[in-house]
BAGURO-276634 format. One line per 8 residues: number of its first residue (from 1); for each residue y, z, x of C-alpha. Coordinates in Angstrom, 3 decimals. Layout:
NUM> Y:Z:X; ...
END
This chain:
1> 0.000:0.000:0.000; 3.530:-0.953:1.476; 5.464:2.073:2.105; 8.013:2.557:-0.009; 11.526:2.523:1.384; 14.732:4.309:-0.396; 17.894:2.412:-1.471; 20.491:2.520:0.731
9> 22.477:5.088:-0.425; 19.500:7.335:-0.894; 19.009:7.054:2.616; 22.320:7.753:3.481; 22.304:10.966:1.932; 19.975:11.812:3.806; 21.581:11.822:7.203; 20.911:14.897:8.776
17> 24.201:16.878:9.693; 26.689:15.051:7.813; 28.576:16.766:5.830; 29.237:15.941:1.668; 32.811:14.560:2.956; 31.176:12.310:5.452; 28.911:10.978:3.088; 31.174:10.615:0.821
25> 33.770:8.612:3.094; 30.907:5.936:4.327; 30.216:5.361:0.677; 33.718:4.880:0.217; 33.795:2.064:3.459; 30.761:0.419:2.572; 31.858:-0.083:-1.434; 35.147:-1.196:0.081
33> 33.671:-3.631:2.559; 30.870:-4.847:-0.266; 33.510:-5.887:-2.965; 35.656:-7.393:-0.169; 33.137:-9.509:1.248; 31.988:-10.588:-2.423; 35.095:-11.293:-3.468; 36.009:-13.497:-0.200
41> 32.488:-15.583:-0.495; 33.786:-15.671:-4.665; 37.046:-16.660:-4.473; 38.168:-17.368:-0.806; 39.521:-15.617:1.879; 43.429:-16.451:0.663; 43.007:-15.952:-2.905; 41.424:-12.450:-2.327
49> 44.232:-10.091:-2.373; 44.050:-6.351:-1.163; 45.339:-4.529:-4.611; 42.026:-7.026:-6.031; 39.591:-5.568:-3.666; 41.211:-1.830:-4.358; 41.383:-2.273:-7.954; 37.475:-3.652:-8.015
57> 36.217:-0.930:-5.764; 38.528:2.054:-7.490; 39.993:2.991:-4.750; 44.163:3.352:-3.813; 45.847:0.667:-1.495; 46.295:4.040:0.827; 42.482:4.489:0.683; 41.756:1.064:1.819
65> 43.938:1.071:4.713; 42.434:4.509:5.648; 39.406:2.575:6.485; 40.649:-1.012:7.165; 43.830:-2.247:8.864; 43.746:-5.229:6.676; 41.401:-8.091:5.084; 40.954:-9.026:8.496
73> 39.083:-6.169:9.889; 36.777:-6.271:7.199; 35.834:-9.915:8.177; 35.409:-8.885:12.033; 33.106:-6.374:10.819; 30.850:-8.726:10.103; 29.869:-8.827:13.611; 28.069:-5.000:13.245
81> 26.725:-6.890:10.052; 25.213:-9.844:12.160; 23.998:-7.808:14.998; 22.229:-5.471:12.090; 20.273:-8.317:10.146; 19.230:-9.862:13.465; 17.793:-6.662:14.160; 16.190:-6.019:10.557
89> 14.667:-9.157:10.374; 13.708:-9.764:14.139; 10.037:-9.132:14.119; 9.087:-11.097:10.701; 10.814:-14.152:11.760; 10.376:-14.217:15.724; 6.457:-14.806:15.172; 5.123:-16.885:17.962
97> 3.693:-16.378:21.531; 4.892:-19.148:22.825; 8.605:-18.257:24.594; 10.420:-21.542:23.676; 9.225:-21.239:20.153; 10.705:-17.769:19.855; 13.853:-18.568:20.914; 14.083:-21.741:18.237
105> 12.512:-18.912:15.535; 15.640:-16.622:16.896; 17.995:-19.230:16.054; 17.140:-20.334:13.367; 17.547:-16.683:12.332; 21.330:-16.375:13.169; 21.636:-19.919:11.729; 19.950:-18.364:8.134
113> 22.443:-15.512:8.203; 25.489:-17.983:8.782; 24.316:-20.201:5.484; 24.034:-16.971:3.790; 27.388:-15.420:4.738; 29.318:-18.862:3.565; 31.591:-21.158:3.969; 35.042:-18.919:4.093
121> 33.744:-16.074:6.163; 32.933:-18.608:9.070; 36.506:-20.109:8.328; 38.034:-16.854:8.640; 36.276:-15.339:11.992; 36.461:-18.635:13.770; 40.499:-18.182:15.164; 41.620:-18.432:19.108
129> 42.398:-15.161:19.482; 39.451:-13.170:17.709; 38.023:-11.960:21.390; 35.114:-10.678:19.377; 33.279:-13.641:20.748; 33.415:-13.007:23.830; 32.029:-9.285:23.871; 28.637:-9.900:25.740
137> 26.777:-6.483:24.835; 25.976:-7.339:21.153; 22.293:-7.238:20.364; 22.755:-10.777:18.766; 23.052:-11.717:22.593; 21.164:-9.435:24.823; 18.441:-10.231:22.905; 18.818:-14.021:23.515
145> 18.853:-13.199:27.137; 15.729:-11.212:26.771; 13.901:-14.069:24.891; 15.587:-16.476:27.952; 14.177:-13.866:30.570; 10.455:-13.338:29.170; 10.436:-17.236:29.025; 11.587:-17.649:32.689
153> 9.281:-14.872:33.804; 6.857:-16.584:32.315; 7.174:-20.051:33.395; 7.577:-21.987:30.142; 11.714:-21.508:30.442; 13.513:-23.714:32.884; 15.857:-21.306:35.748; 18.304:-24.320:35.906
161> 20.270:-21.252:34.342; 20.490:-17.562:34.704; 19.205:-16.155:30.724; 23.590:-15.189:30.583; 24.238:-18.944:31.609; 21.058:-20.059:28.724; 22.834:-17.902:26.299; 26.973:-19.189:26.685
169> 25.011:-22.735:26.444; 23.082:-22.001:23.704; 25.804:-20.064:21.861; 28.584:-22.627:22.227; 26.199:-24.942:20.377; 25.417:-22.955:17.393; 29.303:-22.380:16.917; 29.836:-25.463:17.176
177> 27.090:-26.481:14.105; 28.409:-23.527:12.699; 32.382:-24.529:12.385; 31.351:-28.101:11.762; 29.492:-26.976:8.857; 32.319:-24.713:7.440; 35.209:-27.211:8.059; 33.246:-29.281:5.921
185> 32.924:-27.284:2.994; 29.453:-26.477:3.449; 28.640:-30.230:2.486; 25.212:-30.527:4.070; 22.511:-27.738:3.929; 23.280:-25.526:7.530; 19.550:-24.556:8.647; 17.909:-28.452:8.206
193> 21.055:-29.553:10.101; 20.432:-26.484:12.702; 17.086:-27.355:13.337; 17.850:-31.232:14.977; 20.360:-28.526:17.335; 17.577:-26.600:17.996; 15.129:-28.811:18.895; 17.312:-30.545:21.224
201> 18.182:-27.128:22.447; 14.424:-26.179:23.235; 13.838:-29.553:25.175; 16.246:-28.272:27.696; 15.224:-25.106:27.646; 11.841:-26.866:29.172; 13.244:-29.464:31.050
END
């Protein structure tokens, strides 16, 4: 029998040594940060207004920018939310022995969670100066390097690159599918367009 597993916020309230105030306030983040992030994938990043997200999640304009310096932050956040589904869903999607072939399953991973964060939230993180891309010590990419590394160690991964050098490569190339994809509206279907990327991707990775 599959063990059973607690909503979220059952789980949360059962943090050990948080008090009911601390509970309380990540309840009062996360409904924020929900309700924002629905709204934005609803009815776009511009047309989602903070008194809308507020009045949705019943909480004062004060409240919100307790937690959130503006609309902005909540989208960078996303980030923590990217690094976290990677993480969730590592081991049921990363299935195969074979090195290359885990690193195309890995992709094709962060390329799922791009379709499924839409359009306007790729629009809106995807901006010169949002030095969140270059931060280096995100699971999302030390755990690239580690696929990269096993492979190399293993001989089925070219060294032509370091596994840092692999990942920029490799990373550059996603973003670029990805911000294709959203400057386009979302016109084709992101993870069968991905997977020509990917392909290509893993040919070098052997080459």
């Amino acid at each position: 029998m599959a063990k059973k597993v607690s909503p979220p916020e059952q789980q949360q309230n059962k943090l050990p040594g948080l008090t009911s105030r601390q509970i309380r306030a990540r309840t009062t983040k996360k409904q924020i940060f929900d309700i924002a992030i629905t709204l934005i994938k609803k009815q776009g990043y511009a047309k989602t207004a903070i008194k809308d997200i507020c009045r949705k999640a019943s909480v004062s304009i004060g409240t919100f920018y307790y937690y959130y310096q503006g609309k902005q932050a909540i989208v960078n956040e996303l980030y923590l939310r990217a690094d976290q589904f990677l993480k969730d869903h590592f081991n049921s999607w990363v299935v195969s022995s074979n090195p290359v072939e885990r690193v195309k399953e890995y992709l094709a991973l962060y390329i799922h969670f791009v379709g499924l964060e839409g359009v306007d939230i790729v629009l809106n993180i995807y901006y010169p100066s949002n030095h969140l891309f270059l931060y280096e010590n995100r699971y999302m990419i030390t755990r690239l390097e580690d696929l990269i590394r096993e492979g190399q160690e293993e001989g089925s991964i070219s060294r032509k690159f370091t596994p840092q050098g692999w990942m920029r490569y490799i990373i550059t190339v996603l973003r670029g599918v990805a911000f294709d994809w959203a400057l386009r509206s979302g016109e084709y279907n992101i993870e069968e367009s991905a997977q020509a990327h990917i392909e290509c991707l893993a040919d070098y990775l052997r080459s």
